[in-house]
N, C-alpha and C positions, 0 to 999 in steps of 0.2 A: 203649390204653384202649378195651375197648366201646362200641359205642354204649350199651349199657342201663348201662355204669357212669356216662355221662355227669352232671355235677352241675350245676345253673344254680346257679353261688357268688350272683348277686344274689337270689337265690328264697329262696338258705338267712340272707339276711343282712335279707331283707325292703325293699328298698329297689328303686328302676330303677336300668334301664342309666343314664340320664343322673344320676345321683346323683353329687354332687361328692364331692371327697376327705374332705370335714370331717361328711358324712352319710356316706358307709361309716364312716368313724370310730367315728361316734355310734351308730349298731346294731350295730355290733360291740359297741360299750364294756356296752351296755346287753343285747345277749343273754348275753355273757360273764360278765354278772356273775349274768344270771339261771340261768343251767347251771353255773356252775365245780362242781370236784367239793366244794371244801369247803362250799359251800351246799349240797349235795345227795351227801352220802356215800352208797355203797354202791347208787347209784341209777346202773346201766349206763345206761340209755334217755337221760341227761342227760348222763354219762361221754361217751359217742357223739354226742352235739348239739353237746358241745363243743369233739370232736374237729373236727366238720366247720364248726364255725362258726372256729374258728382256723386252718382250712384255705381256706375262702373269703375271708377274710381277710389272708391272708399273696397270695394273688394278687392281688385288687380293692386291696389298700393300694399294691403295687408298679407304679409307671407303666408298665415295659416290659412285665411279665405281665400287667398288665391288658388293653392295647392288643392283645397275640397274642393273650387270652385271647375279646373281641370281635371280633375278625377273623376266628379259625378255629377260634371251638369248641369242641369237644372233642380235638381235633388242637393247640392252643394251643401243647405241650411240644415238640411233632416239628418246629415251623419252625427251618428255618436249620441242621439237623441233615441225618446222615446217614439214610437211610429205615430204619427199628426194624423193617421187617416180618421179615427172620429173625433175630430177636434172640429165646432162648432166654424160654419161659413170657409170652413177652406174645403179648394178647389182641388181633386187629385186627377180630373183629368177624367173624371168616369170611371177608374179602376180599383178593384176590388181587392184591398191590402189586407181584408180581415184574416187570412189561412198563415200570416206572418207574422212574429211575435214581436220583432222591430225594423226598422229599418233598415238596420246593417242586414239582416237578413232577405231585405226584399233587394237591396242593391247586391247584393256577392251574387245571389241569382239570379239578377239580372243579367247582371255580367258573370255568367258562367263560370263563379267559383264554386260552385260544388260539383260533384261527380253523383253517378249513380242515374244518367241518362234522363234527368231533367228532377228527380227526386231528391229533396233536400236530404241531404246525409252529413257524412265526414266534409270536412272543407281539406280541398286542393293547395297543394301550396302554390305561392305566387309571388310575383313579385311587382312592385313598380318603385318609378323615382320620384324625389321633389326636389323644390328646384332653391329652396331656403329651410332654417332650420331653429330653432333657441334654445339657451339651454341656460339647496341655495349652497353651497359649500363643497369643494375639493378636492382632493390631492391629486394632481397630477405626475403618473408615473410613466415611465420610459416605454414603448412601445419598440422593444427592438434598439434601441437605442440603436377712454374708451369704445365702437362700434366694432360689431362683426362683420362680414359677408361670410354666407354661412354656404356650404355646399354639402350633398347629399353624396355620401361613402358607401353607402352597403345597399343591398337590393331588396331584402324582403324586411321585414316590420320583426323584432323591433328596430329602430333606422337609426343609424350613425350619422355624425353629423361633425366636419370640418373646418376650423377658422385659423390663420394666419395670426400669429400674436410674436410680434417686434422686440425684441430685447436689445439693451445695450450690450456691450464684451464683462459688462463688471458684472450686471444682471444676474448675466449666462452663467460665469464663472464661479460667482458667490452663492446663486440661487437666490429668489425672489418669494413675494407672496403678492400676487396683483387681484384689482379685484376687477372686475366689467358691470358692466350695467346689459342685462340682455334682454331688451323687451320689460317686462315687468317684475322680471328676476335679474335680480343679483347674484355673481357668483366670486366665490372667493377662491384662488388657485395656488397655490404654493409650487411653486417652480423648482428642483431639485438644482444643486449647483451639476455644473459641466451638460448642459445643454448646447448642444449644433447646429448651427444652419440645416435645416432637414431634417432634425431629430422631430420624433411625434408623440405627444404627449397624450395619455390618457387620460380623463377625468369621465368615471363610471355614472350611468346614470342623468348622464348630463346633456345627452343630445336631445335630436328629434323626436316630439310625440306624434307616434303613429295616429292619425284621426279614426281610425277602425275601431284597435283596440284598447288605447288610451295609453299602452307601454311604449316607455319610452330608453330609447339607444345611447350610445354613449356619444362623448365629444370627444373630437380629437383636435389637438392644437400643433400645428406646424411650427416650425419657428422659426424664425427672421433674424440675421444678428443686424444691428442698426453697425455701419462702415467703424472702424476702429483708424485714428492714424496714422498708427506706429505697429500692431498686432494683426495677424492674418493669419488665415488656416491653410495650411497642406495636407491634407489627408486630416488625420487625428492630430497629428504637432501644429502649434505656434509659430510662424514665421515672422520674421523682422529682419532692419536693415539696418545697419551704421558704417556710420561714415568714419574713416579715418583718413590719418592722412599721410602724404606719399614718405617721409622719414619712420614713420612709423611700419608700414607695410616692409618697407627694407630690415629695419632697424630690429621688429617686434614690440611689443609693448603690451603692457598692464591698463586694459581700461576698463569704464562701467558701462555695464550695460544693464535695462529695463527689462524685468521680471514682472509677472503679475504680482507678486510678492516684494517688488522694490527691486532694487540695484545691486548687482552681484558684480565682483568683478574679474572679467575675463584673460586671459594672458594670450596676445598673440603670440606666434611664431615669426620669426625674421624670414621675410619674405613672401607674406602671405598674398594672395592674387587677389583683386577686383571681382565678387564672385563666388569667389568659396564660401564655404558655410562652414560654421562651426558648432558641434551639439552641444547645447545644456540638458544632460540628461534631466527627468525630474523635473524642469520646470513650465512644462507645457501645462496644456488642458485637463480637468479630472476626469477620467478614466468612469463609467460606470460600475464597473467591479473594482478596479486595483488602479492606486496610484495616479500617478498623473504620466501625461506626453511629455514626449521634450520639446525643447524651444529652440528652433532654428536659427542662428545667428548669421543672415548672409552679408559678404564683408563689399561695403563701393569705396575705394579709392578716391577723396573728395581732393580737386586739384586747387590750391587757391588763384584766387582772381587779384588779389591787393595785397601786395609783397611789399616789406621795405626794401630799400638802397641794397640796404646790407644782405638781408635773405636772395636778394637779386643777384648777388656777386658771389654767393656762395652755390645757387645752382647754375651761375655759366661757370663756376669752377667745377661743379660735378660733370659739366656736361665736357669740357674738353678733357678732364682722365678717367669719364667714363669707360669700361670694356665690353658693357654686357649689351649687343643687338637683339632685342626682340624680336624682330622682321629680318632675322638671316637666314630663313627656314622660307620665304617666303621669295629669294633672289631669282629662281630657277622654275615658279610656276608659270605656265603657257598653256594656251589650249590650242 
C-alpha cells in the first residue's frame, strides 16, 4: 500500500481512535444505512462510501486488526508476515526494503526500536498497550488469592490479558469447571472451590498474542460473586441475618440456622440484642491454604405485626409489670 492510498478508517467512520466497540458499531450502523446502494440506486459517489465505510469497518470492528491497525498504520496487513516488497504489482511507495529481512524488521526501525544510532543491532526494550485480547484448555490458579471484554494488564510482550467471569456463591464455594467460547477458541477453566469477589485467577498461556512476536501472555480472570440472598462477605467470613423473635431474645433459645453445609443448630443466650453477632467458627468460606472462615450470625429482633386476642393480653400484661427502661440513660441528654 502507498503512502497516498493510506485511509484513516476512524476519519471514514467519524468517530476517535479511543471510541469503544459499541460506538464504531453505532456510525457504522448509521452511515451504512445512509449510503447503502438501495437508498441511493445508480448513485456511484455513495456506491464508493459504502464500499469504504464497510471496509473501515470490517477492521475497527475486529480486535486483532484494529490493534495492528493503530500500531502500524498503513503497514497494519504486513506485520508478522513475510516482507511484500518483491511481490509482483504492489505498491511500496518508491522505497527500497531489500537491506531488510522482514518486515517486523523494517517497522521496529522504523520506529526506533533498535539502538546503535540508526544501525540495526540488539533490540530495545519497549513497551506498548492494546486495547482487546483472546485467549484451548486450563487450570486456573489463585493469583494471590458466554463473551469476554478483554483488557490489556501488562506493558511489554509477552501481554497479559483480563476478563471479568460471574459466579454464583455455590460456584465459588464448591469450585466449578466453565467453559467460554473466545473468538475461534475455546477454553475450558476449572475454577478452584473458595473463590472471592476480587480474587484473580490465572490460566497460563492463555492471553494476548503479541502481533510482533507471535508469544503469547497469560489470562487473568477477575471474579464476580452473582448477589447471594441470605450469605454476604465481611472480610474473609460469611455474613447472615435471622430473624428471631422478642420472647426468644428474652427467654434464649435453640434455633437453625443456614450453613453452606445445611442447618446447624445454634443456642441463643437470654437476652440477646437486635444486632449482635454470633460466631460459627469453621463454617464460613474455604481458606486457600487452611480450613475455612467463620460464619457470621447477626441477630434482628423480628416484631410481629398479627397477634391473637390472647398473645395481645399477655404482652399488655408484660407491659404493666414490666421493670426494665431501655431509654433511662437517655432522661438527662441536652445540648
Amino acid at each position: 500500500m502507498a503512502t497516498t492510498d493510506f485511509k484513516d478508517y476512524y476519519a471514514v467512520l467519524g468517530v476517535n481512535k479511543t471510541a469503544s466497540a459499541d460506538e464504531i458499531k453505532q456510525a457504522f450502523r448509521k452511515l451504512a444505512r445512509k449510503y447503502h446502494p438501495d437508498v441511493n440506486p445508480s448513485n456511484k459517489q455513495a456506491e464508493a462510501r459504502f464500499k469504504e465505510i464497510n471496509e473501515a469497518y470490517e477492521v475497527l470492528s475486529d480486535p486483532e486488526k484494529r490493534q495492528k491497525y493503530d500500531q502500524f498504520g498503513q503497514y497494519w496487513k504486513q506485520v508478522g508476515q513475510g516482507f511484500p516488497g518483491g511481490g509482483a504489482g504492489v505498491d511500496m511507495g518508491g522505497f527500497d526494503f531489500s537491506q531488510y529481512g522482514s518486515f517486523d524488521d523494517f517497522i521496529n526501525e522504523l520506529l526506533g526500536r533498535f539502538g546503535g544510532g540508526g544501525t540495526r543491532g540488539a533490540r530495545q526494550s519497549y513497551s506498548y498497550r492494546t486495547s482487546t485480547g483472546a485467549g484451548s484448555g486450563g487450570y486456573a490458579g489463585y493469583s494471590g488469592y458466554g463473551d469476554f471484554g478483554f483488557q490489556d494488564v501488562g506493558g511489554a510482550t509477552p501481554q497479559d490479558s483480563e476478563a471479568i467471569i460471574s459466579l454464583t456463591f455455590s460456584e465459588a464455594f464448591h469450585g466449578v469447571q466453565k467453559r467460554f467460547n473466545l473468538g475461534n477458541e475455546t477454553i475450558d477453566v476449572r475454577i478452584p472451590a473458595g473463590a472471592k469477589p476480587g480474587s484473580r485467577l490465572r490460566v497460563r498461556g492463555k492471553g494476548q498474542i503479541s502481533p510482533l512476536t507471535q508469544q503469547r501472555g497469560d489470562l487473568y480472570l477477575k471474579v464476580e460473586l452473582q448477589s447471594h440472598p441470605f450469605f454476604q462477605f465481611e472480610g474473609d467470613n460469611l455474613v447472615c441475618e435471622v430473624p428471631i423473635t422478642p420472647d426468644e431474645a428474652v427467654l434464649g433459645a435453640s434455633i437453625e440456622v443456614p450453613t453452606p453445609d445445611g442447618s446447624v443448630n445454634v443456642k441463643l443466650p437470654a437476652g440477646v440484642r437486635s444486632g449482635q453477632s454470633l460466631r460459627l467458627r469453621g463454617k464460613g468460606w474455604p481458606q486457600p491454604k487452611s480450613g475455612r472462615s467463620d460464619q457470621l450470625v447477626k441477630i434482628a429482633i423480628a416484631t410481629p405485626r398479627d397477634i391473637s386476642q390472647q398473645e395481645r393480653e399477655y404482652y399488655e400484661k408484660i407491659r404493666t409489670i414490666r421493670t426494665y427502661n431501655p431509654r433511662s440513660n437517655l432522661q438527662n441528654i441536652r445540648l
